[in-house]
N, C-alpha and C positions, 0 to 999 in steps of 0.2 A: 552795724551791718548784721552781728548774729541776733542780736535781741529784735529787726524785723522779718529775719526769718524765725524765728519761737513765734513773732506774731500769724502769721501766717499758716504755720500748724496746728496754731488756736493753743498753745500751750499756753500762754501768758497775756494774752489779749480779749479784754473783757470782751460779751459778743453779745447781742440782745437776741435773745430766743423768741424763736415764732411758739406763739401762744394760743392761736387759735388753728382749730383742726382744718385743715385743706390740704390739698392738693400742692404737689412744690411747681413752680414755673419750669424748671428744667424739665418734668416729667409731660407736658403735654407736646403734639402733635400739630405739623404743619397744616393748618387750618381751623384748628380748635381757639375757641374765645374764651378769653375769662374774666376774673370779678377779683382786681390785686388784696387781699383782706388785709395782711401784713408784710411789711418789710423788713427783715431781720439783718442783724452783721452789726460792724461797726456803727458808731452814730456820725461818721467821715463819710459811709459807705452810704447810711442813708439820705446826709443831702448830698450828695453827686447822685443819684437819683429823681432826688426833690427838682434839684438843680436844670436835672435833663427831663422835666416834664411827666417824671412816673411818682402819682402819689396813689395815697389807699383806696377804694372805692373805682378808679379809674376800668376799662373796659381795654383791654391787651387782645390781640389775635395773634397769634404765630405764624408767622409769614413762612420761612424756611430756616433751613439748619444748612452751617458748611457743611462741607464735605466729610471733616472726620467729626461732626455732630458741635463743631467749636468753633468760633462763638454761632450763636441764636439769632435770627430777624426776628423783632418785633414789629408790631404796628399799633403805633398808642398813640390815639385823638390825631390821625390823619398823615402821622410819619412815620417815616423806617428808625429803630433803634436797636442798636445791636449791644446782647450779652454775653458774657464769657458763662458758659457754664457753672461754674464755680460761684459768681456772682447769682446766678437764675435759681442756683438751691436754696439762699436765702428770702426768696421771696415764696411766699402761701400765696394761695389764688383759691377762687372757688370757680369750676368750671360750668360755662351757661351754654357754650352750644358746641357739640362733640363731632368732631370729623366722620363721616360714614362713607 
């Protein structure tokens, strides 16, 4: 039990870093689209991911946020998929067309 909470605070658990410069998924705005470039976290984390239809290159719009900004709607290749915040900071994005 305590050795998956150290994982959790990133104390002890390998974590694959986002390598390329963008934009974090967490940080965009209900109606803004994007370009997913990397998927970082665990390699557990990233197929349940795979698993749920989000890979690299894929085209993401941000539907809405709950209410205390937790979890995220997505809309990726024609469905709603939702993220916990926590999970959305490991993903990079490059942003292709910005809410105004």
């Amino acid at each position: 039990m305590f050795s998956r909470f150290r994982n959790r605070m990133g104390n002890s658990a390998p974590r694959h870093q986002l390598t390329r410069e963008g934009v974090r998924l967490c940080d965009l705005h209900p109606g803004e689209k994007a370009r997913v470039l990397e998927i970082g976290g665990s390699e557990q984390f990233r197929i349940r991911l795979m698993e749920m239809g989000l890979l690299t290159n894929d085209i993401v719009e941000v539907d809405k946020y709950a209410p205390l900004m937790d979890p995220m709607e997505l809309i990726v290749k024609g469905y709603h998929l939702s993220l916990r915040r926590m999970d959305a900071e490991k993903i990079a994005v490059e942003l292709i067309e910005r809410n105004e």
